[in-house]
C-alpha positions in Angstrom: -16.0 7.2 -24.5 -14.2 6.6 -21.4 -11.8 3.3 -20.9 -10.8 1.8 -17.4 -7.1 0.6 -18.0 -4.8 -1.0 -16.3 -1.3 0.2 -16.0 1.8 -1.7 -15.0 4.7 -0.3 -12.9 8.2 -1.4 -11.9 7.9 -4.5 -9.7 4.7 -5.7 -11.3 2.8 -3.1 -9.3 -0.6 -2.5 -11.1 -3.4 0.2 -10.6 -6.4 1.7 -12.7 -7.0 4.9 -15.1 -9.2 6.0 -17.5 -8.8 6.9 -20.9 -10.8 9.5 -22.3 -10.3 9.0 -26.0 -11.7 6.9 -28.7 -7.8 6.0 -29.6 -7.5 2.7 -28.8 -4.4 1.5 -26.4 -3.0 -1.6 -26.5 -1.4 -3.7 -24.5 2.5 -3.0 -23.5 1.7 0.4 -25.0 3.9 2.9 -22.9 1.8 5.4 -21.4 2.1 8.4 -19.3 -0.3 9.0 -16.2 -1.8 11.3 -13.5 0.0 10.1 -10.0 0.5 12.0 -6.6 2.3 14.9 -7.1 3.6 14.8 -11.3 3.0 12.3 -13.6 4.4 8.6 -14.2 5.3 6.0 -16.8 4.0 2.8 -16.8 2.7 0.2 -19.6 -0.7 -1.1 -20.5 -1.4 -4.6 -19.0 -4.5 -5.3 -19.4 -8.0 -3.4 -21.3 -11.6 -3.8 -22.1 -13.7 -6.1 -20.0 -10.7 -7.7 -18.5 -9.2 -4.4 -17.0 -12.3 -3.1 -15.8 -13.1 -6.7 -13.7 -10.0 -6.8 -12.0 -10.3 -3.0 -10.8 -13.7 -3.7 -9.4 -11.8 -6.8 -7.7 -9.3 -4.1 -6.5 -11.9 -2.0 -5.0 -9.2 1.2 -4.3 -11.2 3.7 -6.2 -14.2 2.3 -5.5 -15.5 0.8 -9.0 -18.4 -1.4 -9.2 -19.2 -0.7 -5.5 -22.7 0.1 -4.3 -22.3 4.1 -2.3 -22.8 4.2 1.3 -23.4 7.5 2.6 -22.2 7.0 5.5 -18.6 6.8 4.3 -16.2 8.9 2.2 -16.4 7.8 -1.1 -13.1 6.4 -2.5 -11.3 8.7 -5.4 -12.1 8.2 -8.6 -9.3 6.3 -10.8 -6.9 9.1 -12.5 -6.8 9.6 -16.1 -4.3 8.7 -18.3 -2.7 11.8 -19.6 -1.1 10.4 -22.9 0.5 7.9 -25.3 4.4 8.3 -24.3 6.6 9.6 -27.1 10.1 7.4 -27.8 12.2 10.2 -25.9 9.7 9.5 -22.7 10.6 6.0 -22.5 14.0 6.5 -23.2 13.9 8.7 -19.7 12.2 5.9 -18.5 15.0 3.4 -19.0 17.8 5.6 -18.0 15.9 5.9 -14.9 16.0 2.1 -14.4 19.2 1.9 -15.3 19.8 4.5 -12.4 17.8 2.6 -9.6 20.1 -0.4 -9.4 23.4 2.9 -8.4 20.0 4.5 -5.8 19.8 1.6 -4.3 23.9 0.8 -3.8 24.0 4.5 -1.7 20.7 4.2 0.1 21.7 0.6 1.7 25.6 2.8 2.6 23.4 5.6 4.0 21.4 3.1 5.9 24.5 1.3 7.4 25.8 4.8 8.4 22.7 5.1 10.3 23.0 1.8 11.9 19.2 1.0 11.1 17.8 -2.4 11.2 16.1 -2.8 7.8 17.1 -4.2 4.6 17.0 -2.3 1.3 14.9 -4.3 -1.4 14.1 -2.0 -4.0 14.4 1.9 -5.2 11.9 3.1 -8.2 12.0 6.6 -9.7 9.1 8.7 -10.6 9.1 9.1 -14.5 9.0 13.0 -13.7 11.9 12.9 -10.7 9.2 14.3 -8.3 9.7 11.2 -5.9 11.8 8.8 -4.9 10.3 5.6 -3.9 12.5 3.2 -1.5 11.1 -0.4 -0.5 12.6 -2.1 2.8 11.9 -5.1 4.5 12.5 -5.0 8.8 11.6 -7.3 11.3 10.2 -4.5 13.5 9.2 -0.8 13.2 12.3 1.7 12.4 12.5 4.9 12.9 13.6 6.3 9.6 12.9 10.2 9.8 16.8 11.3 9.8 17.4 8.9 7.0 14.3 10.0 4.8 16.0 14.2 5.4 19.4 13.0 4.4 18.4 11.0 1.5 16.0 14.1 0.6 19.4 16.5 0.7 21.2 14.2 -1.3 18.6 13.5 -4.1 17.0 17.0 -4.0 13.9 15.2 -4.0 10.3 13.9 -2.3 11.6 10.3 -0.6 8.8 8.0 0.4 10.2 5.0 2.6 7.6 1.7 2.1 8.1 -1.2 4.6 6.9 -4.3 3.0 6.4 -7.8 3.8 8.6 -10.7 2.4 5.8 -11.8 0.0 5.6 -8.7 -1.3 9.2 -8.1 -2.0 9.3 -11.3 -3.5 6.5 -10.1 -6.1 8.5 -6.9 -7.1 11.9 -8.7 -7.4 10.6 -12.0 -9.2 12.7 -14.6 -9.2 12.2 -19.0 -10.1 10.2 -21.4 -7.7 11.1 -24.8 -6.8 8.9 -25.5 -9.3 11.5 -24.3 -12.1 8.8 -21.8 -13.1 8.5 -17.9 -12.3 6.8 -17.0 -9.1 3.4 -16.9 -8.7 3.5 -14.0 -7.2 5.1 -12.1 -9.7 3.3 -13.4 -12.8 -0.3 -14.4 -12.2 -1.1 -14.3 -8.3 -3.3 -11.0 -7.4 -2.3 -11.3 -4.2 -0.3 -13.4 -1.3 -2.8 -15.4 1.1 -1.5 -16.4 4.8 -0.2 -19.7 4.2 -0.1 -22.0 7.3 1.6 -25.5 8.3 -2.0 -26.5 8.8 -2.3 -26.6 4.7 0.8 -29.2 4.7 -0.3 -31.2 7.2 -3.8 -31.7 5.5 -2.1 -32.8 2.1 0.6 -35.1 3.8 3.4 -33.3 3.0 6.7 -32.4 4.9 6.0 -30.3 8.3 10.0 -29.3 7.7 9.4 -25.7 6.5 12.8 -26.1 4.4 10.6 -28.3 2.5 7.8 -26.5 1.7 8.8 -23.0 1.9 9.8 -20.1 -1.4 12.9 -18.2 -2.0 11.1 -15.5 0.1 11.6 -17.8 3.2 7.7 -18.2 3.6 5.5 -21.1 2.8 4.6 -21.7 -0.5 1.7 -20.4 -2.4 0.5 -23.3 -4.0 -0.4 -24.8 -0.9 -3.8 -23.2 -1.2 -4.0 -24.6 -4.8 -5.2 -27.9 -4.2 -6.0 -27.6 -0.1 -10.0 -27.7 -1.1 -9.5 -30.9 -3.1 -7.9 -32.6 -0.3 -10.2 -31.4 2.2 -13.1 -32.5 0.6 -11.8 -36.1 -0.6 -10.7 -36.7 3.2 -14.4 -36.8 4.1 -14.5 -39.9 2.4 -11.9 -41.8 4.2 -12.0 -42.4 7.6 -9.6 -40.4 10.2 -6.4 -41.6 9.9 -5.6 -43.3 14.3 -9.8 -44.2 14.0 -10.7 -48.0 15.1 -12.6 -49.3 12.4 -14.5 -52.8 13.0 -14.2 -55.2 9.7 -14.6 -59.0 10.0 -10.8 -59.4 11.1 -12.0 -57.7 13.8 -10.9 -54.0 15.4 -8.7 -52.5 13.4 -7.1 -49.1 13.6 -6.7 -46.5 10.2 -3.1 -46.1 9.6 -3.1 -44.3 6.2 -5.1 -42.7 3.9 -4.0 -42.9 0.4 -6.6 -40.6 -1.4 -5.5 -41.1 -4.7 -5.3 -44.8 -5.3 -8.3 -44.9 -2.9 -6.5 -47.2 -0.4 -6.7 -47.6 3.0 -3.9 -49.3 5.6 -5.1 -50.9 8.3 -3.5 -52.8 11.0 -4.8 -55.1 13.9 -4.4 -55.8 17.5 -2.2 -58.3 17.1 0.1 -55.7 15.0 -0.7 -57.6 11.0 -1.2 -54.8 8.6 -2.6 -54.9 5.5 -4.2 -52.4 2.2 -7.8 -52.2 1.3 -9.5 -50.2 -1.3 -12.2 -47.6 0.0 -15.3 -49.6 -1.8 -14.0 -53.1 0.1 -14.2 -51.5 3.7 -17.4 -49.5 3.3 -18.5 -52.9 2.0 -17.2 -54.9 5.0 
């Protein structure tokens, strides 16, 4: 019987295989797989019911989708080729071990060239085949004599990947202001445009010091709790809205959502705190 698994990489990047054998794999079992061009080593994250949702979430190879004819049918998932013996692994680490020295010469080689990107990452192919390098840039570089030096000097395939500040985030890791590790790196399938909007609907800071991750963008968890906010401000009235009680006009100062209170202040400039039942009842 065939499995769908899925495989973790270097960077918590994640993809789908199959397994054609009844030998059950576990997970953080060390496996070896079918890529482009050789074969790579990787570790089981997740299986059974809970690997195959999360590739038809992915959607790359086209699991769980209905066929259109009128467009090309995405590749089926590669297979994973087998369990990975004690030596394979060790290769594995010395390779990782290696990345951290791969990474040292490719951000000297990329001064030399006087190219405005910065180097965020460098993962080996389990097999050597390829060489992958990660880069973050503000703008679109022209990297085509740096990819045929590095190619002479490694005596290998180099694939140069531009990628976003969330992203780099999510293969580095690292601690939030929350004291806990990233979202985006442990639980967070992917990084969802964050605007100021989402801060300024929950009453927090508009200073993006304030509210922003070590990646220098706003923080995820804005979206956490943007729903519950949004749907307990249509119970209040707008916050600068003239209200009419028997004091007389009053304007809505404040909202406080969670104590269910309400400021409001006069025309003649007296403020005072309601709860939400006492206005709707006056």
């Amino acid at each position: 019987m065939t499995h769908v698994l899925e495989v973790r990489f270097k960077g918590n990047r994640r993809e789908y295989f199959t397994w054609p054998s009844d030998d059950s794999l576990r997970v953080d079992d060390a496996v070896i797989v079918e890529v482009d061009r050789g074969q790579d080593l990787g570790r089981v994250s997740a299986v059974g019911g809970v690997a195959e949702k999360k590739c038809q979430r992915c959607g790359a190879c086209g699991q769980g989708q209905t066929a259109d004819p009128s467009t090309e049918a995405p590749p089926a998932p590669r297979a994973i080729v087998r369990r990975a013996s004690d030596h394979e692994t060790k290769v594995a680490r010395e390779l990782r071990t290696n990345e951290e020295e791969v990474r040292r010469i490719v951000r000297d080689r990329v001064r030399q060239h006087t190219l405005p990107m910065k180097v965020s990452d460098a993962e080996w192919q389990w097999d050597k085949r390829k060489l992958t390098i990660y880069f973050t840039a503000e703008q679109r570089v022209d990297f085509r004599a740096l990819v045929r030096d590095l190619a002479g000097l490694f005596r290998t395939r180099i694939e140069l990947r531009q990628i976003g500040a969330r992203d780099e985030a999510k293969r580095l890791d690292g601690i939030g202001r929350c004291g806990r590790q990233l979202c985006i790196a442990s639980w967070l399938p992917e990084g969802r445009p964050v605007s100021l909007s989402l801060a300024k609907a929950q009453g927090l800071s508009l200073n993006p010091v304030q509210i922003s991750g070590p990646c220098g963008r706003l923080l995820c968890c804005l979206h956490y709790e943007h729903d519950f906010y949004v749907q307990q401000r249509k119970r209040f009235p707008k916050e600068g809205k003239a209200v009419r009680t028997p004091v007389g006009i009053e304007k809505v100062v404040a909202v406080d959502i969670f104590r269910e209170r309400v400021t409001l202040r006069s025309d003649a400039g007296e403020t005072r705190v309601v709860t939400l039942d006492q206005l709707q009842a006056e």
